[in-house]
C-alpha positions as CSV (number, residue, x, y, z in Angstrom):
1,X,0.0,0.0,0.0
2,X,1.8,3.6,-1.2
3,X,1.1,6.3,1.5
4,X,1.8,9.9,1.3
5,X,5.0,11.9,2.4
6,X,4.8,12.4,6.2
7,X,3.8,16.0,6.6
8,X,4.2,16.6,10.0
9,X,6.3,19.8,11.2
10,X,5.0,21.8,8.4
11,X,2.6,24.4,8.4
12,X,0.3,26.2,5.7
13,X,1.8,29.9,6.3
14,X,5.2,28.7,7.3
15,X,4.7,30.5,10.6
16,X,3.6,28.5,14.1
17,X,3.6,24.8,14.5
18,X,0.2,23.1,13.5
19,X,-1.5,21.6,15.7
20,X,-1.3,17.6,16.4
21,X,-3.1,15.3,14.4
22,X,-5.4,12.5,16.6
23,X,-7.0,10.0,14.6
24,X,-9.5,8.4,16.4
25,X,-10.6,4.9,14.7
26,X,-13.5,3.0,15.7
27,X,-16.6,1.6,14.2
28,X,-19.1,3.1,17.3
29,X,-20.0,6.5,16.1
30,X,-21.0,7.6,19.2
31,X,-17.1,7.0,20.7
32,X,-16.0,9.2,17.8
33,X,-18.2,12.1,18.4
34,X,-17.3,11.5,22.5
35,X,-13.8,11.2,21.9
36,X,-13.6,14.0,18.5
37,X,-15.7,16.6,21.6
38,X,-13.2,15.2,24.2
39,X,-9.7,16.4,22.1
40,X,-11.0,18.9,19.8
41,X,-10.0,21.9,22.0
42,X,-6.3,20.8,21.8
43,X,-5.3,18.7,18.7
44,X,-6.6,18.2,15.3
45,X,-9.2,15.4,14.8
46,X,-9.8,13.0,12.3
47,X,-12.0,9.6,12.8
48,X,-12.7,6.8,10.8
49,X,-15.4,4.2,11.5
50,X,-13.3,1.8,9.9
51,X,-9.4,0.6,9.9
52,X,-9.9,0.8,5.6
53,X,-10.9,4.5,6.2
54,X,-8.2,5.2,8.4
55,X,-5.9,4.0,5.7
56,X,-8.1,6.2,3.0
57,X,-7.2,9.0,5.2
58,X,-3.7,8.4,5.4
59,X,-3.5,8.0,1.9
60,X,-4.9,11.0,0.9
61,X,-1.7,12.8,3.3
62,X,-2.8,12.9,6.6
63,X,-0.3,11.5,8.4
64,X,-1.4,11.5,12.3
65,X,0.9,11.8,15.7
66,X,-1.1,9.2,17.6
67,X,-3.7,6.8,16.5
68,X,-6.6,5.8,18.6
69,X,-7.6,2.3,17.5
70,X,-10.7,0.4,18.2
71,X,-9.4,-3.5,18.5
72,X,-13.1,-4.9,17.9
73,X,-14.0,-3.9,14.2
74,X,-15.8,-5.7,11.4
75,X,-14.1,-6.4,8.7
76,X,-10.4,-5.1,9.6
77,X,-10.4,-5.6,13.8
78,X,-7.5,-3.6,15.4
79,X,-5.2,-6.3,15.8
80,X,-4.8,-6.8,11.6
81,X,-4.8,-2.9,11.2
82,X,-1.9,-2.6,13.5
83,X,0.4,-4.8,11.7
84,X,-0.2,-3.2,8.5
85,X,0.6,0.4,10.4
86,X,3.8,-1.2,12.0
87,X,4.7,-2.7,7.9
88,X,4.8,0.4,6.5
89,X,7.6,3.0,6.4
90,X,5.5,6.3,6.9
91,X,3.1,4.8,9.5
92,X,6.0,2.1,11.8
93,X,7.0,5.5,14.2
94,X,3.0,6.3,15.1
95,X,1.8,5.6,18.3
96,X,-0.8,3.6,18.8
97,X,-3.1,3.4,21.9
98,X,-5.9,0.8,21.5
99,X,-9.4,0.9,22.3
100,X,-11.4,-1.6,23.6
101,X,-14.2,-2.9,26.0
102,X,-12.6,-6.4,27.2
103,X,-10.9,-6.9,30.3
104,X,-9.4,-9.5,30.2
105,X,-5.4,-9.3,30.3
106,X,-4.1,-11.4,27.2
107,X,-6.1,-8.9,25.2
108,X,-3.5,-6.2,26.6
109,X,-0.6,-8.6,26.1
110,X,-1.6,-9.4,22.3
111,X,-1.8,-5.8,21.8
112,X,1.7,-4.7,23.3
113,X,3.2,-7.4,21.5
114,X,2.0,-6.3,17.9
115,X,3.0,-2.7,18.8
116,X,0.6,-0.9,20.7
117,X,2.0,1.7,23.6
118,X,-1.5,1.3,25.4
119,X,-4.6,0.5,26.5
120,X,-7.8,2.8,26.8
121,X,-10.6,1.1,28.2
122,X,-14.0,1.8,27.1
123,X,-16.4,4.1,27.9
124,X,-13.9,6.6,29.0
125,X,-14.1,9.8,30.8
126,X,-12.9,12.7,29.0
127,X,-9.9,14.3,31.1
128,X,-8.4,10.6,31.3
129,X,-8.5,10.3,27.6
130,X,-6.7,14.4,27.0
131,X,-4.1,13.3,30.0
132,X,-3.8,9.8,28.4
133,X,-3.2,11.3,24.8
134,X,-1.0,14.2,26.4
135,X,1.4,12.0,27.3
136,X,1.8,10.0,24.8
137,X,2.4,12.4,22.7
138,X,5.0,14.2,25.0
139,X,6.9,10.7,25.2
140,X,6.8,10.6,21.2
141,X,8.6,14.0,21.3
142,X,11.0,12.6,23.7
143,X,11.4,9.9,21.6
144,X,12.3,11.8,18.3
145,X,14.4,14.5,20.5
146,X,16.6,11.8,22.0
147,X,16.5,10.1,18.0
148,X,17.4,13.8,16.8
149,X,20.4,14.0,19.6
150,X,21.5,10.3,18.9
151,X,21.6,11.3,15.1
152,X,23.8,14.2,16.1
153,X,26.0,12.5,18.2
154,X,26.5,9.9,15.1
155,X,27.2,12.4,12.9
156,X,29.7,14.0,15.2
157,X,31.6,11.0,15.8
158,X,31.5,10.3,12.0
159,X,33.2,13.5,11.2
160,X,35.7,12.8,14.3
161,X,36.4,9.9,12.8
162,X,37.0,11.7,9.2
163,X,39.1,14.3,10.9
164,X,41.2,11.9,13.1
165,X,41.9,9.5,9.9
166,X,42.7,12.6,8.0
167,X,45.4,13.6,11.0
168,X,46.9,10.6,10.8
169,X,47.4,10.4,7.3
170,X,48.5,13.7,7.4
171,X,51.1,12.9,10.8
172,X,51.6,9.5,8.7
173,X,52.6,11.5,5.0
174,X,54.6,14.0,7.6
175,X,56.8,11.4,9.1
176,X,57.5,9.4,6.0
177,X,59.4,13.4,4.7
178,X,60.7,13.6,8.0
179,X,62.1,10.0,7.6
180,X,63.4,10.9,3.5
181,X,64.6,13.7,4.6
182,X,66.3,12.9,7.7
183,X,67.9,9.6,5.6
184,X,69.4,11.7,2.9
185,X,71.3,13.9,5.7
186,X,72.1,10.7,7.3
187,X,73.5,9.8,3.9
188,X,74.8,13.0,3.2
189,X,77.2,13.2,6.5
190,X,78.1,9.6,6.1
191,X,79.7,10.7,2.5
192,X,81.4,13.7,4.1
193,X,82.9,11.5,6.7
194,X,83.5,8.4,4.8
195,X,85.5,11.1,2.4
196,X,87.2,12.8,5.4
197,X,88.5,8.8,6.2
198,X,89.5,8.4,2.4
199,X,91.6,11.8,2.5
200,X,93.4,10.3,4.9
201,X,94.3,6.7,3.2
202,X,95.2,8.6,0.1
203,X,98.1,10.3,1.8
204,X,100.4,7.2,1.0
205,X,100.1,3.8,-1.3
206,X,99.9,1.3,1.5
207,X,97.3,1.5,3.8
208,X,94.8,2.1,1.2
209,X,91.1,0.1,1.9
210,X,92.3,-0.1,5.5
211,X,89.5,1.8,6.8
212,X,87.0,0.0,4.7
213,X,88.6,-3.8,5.9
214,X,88.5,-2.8,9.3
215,X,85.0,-1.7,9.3
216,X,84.2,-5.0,7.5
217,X,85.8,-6.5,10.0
218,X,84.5,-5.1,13.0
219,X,81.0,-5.8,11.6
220,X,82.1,-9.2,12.0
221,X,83.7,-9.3,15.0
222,X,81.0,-6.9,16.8
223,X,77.9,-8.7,15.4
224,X,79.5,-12.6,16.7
225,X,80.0,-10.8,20.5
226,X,76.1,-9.3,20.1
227,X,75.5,-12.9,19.3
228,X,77.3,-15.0,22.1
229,X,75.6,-12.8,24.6
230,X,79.3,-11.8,26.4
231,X,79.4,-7.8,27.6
232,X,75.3,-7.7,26.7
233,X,75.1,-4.9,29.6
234,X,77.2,-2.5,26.9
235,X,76.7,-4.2,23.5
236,X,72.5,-4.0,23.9
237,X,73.0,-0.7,23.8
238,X,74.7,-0.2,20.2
239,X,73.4,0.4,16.6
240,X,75.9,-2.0,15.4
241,X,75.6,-0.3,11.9
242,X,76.4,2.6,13.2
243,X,79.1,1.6,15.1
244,X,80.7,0.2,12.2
245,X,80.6,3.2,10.2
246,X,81.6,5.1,12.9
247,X,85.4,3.4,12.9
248,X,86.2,5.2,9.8
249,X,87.4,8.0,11.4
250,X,89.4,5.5,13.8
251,X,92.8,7.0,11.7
252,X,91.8,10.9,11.0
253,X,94.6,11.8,13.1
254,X,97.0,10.9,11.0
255,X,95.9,13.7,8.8
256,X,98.1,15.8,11.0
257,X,101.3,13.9,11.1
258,X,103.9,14.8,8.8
259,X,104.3,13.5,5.2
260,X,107.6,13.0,6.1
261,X,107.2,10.7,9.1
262,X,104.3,9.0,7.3
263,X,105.2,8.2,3.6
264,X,108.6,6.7,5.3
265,X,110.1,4.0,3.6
266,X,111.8,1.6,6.4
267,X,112.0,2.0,9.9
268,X,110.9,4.7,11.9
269,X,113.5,6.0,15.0
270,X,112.2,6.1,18.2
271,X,111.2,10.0,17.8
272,X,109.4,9.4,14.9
273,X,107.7,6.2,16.4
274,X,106.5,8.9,19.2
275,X,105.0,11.7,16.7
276,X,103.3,8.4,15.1
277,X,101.4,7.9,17.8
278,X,99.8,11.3,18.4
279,X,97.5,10.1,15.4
280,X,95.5,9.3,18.2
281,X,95.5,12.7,20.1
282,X,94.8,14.3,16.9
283,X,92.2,12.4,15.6
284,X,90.0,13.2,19.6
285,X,90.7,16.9,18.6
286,X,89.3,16.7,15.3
287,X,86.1,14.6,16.5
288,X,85.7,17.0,18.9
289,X,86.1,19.9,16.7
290,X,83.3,18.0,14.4
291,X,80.6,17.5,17.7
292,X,80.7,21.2,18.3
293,X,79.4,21.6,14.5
294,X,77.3,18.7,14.7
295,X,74.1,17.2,16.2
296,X,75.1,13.5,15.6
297,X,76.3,12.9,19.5
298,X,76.4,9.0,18.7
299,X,78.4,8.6,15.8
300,X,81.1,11.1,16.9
301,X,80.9,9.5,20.3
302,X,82.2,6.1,19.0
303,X,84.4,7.9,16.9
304,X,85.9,9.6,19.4
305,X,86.4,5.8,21.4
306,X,88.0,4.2,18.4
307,X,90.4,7.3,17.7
308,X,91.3,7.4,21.1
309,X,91.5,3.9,22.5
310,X,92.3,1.1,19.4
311,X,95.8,1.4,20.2
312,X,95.5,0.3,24.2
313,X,96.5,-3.0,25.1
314,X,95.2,-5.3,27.6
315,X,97.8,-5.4,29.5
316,X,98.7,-1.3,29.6
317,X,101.6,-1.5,27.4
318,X,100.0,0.2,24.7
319,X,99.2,3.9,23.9
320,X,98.2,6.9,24.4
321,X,97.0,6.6,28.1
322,X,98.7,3.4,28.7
323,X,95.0,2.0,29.8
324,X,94.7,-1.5,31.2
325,X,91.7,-4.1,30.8
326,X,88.1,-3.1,31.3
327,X,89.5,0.3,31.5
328,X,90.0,0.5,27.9
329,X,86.3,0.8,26.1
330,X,84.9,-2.0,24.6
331,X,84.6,-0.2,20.9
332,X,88.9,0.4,21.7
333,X,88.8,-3.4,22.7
334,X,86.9,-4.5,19.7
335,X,88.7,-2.4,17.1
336,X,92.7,-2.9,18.2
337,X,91.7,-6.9,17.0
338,X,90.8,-5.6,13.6
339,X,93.2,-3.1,13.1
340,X,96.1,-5.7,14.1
341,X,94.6,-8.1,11.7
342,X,94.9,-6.1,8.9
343,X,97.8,-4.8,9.2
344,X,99.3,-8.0,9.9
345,X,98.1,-9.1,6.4
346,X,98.6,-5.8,4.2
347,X,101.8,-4.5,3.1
348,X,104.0,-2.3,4.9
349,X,106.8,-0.2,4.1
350,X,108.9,-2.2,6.4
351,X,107.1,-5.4,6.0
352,X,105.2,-7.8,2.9
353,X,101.9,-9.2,4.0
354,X,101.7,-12.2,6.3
355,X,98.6,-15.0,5.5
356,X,95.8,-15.4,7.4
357,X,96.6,-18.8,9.5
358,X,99.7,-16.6,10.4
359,X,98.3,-13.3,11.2
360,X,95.4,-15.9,13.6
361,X,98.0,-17.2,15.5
362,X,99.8,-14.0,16.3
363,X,96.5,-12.3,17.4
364,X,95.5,-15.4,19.8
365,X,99.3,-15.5,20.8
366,X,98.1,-11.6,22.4
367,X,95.5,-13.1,24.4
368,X,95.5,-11.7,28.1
369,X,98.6,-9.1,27.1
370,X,97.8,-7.3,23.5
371,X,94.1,-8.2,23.1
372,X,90.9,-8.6,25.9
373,X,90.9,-12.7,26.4
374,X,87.3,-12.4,25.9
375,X,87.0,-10.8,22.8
376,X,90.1,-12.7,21.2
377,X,88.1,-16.2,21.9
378,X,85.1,-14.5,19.7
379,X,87.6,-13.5,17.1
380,X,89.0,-17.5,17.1
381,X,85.2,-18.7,16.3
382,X,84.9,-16.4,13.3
383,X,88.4,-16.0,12.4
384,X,87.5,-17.4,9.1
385,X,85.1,-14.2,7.9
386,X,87.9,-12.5,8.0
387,X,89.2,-14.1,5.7
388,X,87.3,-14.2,3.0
């Protein structure tokens, strides 16, 4: 059955709110005139001695706020009209208060169960039917207020939700150019570095690829002790990547020796042995130089450790500060094993290359006096990565 659009909030002049529609449905034309007299004063009245005329009614656009409905009709009785009402779109939301002469309570429990929000029993005295009416009416404007405010609130959570997905796209798109752009300076001042490092090999023919074996080698060495678990407290710490790349500037010290003293062809006197080995207090200065112009605390931090320390021994024979044992930082530690290894097997001025099985034996012969014990037992397990 097609029924008109509802029409209710509107009014003729477009001014005040008309008044509410009653539809009072029941086949006793003396309860229509009681109840029409009865409500007249205060809503809009329409009857209909039959449920087929109410739906005549209806379908002509008179779409009512509460429906009184007689339950004992012929033809159509109340119970068949208020399923049809509760089918339809336009008609589902009325209210519907049944009238009706029995007594008997499974009457009023058929009824609330098809739909009906109450019972009006018959003959009834006028000012029970207005307050009766009243109030269902005010509850149906409760009803649409709360449905209005729920429909708000919906809507308002729907654009939060719009606007928060749109920040986090936003924050998301913000942090992958934070990320690009924060990699290509990390990129950037690796190159300067890694240059800075290569300035330094270029100075003579024989250490050249030092820095880059040593670093290979490290990343060996550093990622087996990670592994076996053996100084975790320190080691869980690192950004072994970083750490690596960080022991190319273990030599930038020897930027300030002299030419003279470094590009020497056979054995250095004891002086020149001495100015040798301020590589180390040079290369602190420059990487300290370098953190006063840069943000990037970590990397010069290591930096600073392997300049400084990968000439210490473990037994405080070695140089600059003469430091013994655990006193020595682990990146000095880690590195002096490296550095000895290759320059046990890369020529010298003063020496040819020795082969790997050799250069092994003399770094485990160190154990406990050159190199931490520790360490050098890692460096026997994957003595064989280095060579390749």
């Amino acid at each position: 059955m097609a029924l008109y659009d509802d029409k209710r909030g509107e009014s003729a002049s477009g001014g005040e709110e008309p008044r509410r529609k009653v539809m009072i449905v029941d086949d006793d034309l003396t309860n229509l005139v009681f109840a029409k007299s009865a409500l007249s004063d205060c809503y809009d009245v329409y009857t209909a001695p039959s449920a087929g005329k109410m739906f005549d009614t209806i379908g002509r656009g008179v779409l009512p706020d509460l429906i009184l409905l007689d339950i004992s009709m012929p033809g159509m009785d109340g119970y068949d009209a208020i399923k049809i009402l509760k089918a339809e779109h336009l008609t589902g939301q009325v209210p519907v208060v049944f009238l009706t002469a029995m007594s008997n309570s499974q009457a009023e429990v058929d009824g609330l169960s098809l739909g009906a929000v109450d019972f009006i029993a018959k003959p009834f005295e006028p000012a029970l039917l207005r307050k009766r009416v009243e109030i269902h009416l005010t509850m149906e404007d409760q009803k649409r207020l709360l449905e209005s405010q729920r429909n708000q609130l919906q809507n308002q959570k729907a654009l939060l939700e719009d606007q928060k997905s749109q920040l986090l796209d936003f924050n998301r798109n913000l942090m992958r150019m934070v990320e690009e752009k924060t990699s290509r300076v990390v990129e950037l001042q690796g190159a300067i570095l890694t240059t800075v490092a290569d300035l330094v090999e270029c100075r003579d023919d024989f250490t050249g690829g030092h820095v880059n074996r040593t670093k290979k080698f490290l990343r060996v060495l550093a990622g087996s002790l990670a592994a076996s678990g053996l100084y975790n407290d320190q080691v869980i710490g690192w950004d072994l990547e970083l750490l690596c790349r960080s022991s190319e500037l273990h030599d930038v010290g020897k930027i300030s020796v002299s030419d003279t003293i470094l590009l020497k062809r056979g054995s250095l006197t004891p002086a020149e042995f001495e100015e040798i080995k301020l590589h180390t207090y040079y290369g602190v200065k420059i990487i300290d130089r370098m953190a006063q112009a840069t943000n990037e605390g970590d990397y010069l931090r290591h930096a600073k450790i392997f300049a400084g320390t990968h000439h210490e021994k473990w037994d405080g024979t070695g140089y600059p500060a003469e430091l013994k044992g655990e006193d020595i930082p682990l990146e000095g530690r880690l590195l002096a094993i490296c550095d000895v290894y290759d320059a046990l097997t890369s020529r010298r001025p003063y020496k040819e290359p020795f082969g790997h099985d050799m250069a092994v034996g003399i770094i485990l012969e160190g154990r406990g006096t050159h190199f931490d014990p520790r360490l050098t037992d890692v460096f026997a397990k994957v003595s064989e990565k280095f060579r390749s």
